[in-house]
Biotite code that builds the C-alpha atoms (Angstrom):
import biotite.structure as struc

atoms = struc.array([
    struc.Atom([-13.753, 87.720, -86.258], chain_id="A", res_id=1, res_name="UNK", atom_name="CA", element="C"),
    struc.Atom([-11.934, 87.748, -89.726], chain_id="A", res_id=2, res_name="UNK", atom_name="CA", element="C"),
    struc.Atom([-10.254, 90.549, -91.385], chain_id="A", res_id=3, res_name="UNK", atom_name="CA", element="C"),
    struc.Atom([-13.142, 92.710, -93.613], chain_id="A", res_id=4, res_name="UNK", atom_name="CA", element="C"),
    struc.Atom([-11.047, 93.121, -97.057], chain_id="A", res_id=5, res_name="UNK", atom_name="CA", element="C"),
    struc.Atom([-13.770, 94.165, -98.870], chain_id="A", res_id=6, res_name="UNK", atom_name="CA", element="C"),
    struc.Atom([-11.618, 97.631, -99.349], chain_id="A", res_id=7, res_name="UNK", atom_name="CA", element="C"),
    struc.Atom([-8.490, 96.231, -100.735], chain_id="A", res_id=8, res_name="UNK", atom_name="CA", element="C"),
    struc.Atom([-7.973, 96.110, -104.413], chain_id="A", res_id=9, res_name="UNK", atom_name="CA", element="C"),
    struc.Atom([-7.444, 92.496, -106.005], chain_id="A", res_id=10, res_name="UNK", atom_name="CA", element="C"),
    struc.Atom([-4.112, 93.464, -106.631], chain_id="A", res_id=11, res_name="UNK", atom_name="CA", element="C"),
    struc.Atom([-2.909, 94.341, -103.262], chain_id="A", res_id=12, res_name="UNK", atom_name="CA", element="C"),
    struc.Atom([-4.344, 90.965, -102.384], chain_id="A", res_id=13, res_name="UNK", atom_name="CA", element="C"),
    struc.Atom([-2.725, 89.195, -104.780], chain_id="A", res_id=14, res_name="UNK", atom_name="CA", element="C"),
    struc.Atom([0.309, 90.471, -103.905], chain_id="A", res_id=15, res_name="UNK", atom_name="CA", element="C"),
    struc.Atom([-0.106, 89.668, -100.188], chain_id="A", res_id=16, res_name="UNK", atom_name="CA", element="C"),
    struc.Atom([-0.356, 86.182, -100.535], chain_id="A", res_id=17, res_name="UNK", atom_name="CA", element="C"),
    struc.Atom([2.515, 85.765, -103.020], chain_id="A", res_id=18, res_name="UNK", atom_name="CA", element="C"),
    struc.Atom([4.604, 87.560, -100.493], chain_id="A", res_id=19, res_name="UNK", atom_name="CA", element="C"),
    struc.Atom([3.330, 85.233, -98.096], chain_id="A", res_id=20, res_name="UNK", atom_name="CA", element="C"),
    struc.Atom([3.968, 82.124, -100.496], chain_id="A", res_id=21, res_name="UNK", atom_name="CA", element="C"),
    struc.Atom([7.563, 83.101, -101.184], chain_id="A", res_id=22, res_name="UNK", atom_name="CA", element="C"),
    struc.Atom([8.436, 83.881, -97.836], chain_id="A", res_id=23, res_name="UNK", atom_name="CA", element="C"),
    struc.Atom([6.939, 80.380, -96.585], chain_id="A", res_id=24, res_name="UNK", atom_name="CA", element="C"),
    struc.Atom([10.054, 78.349, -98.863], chain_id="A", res_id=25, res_name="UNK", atom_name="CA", element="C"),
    struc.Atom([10.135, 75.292, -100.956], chain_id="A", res_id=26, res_name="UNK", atom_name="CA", element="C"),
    struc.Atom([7.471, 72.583, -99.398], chain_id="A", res_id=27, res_name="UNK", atom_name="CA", element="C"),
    struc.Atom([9.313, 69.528, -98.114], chain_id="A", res_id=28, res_name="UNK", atom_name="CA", element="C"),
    struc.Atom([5.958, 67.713, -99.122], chain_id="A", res_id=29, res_name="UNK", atom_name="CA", element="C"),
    struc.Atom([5.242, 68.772, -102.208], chain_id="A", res_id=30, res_name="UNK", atom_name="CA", element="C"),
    struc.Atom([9.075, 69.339, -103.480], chain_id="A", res_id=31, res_name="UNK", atom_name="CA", element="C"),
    struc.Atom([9.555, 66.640, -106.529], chain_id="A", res_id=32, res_name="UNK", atom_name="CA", element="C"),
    struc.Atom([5.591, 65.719, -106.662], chain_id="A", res_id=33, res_name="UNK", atom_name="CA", element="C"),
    struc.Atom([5.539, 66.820, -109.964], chain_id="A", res_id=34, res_name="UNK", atom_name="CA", element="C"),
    struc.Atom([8.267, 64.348, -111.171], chain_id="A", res_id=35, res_name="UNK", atom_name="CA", element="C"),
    struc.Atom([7.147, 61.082, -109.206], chain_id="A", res_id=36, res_name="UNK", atom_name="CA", element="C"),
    struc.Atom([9.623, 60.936, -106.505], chain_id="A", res_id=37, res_name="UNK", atom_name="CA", element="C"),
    struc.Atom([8.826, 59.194, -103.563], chain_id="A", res_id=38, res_name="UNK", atom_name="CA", element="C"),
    struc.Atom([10.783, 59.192, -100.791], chain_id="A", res_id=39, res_name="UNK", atom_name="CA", element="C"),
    struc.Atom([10.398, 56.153, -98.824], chain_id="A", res_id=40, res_name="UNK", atom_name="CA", element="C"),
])
């Protein structure tokens, strides 16, 4: 069953998941995608 977060402020959500973004790192997939390289 999934987490009820109906109690937790928007905030305190949207903090959770950019701590969880920046502790993931840079994306080997997506690193460059915005400036066309393509590594082959």
């Amino acid at each position: 069953m999934a987490e009820d977060n109906r109690r937790v402020s928007n905030g305190d959500q949207v903090n959770r998941i950019a701590a969880l973004a920046l502790k993931r790192g840079k994306s080997v997939d997506f690193t460059g995608y915005w400036q066309r390289h393509v590594q082959s």
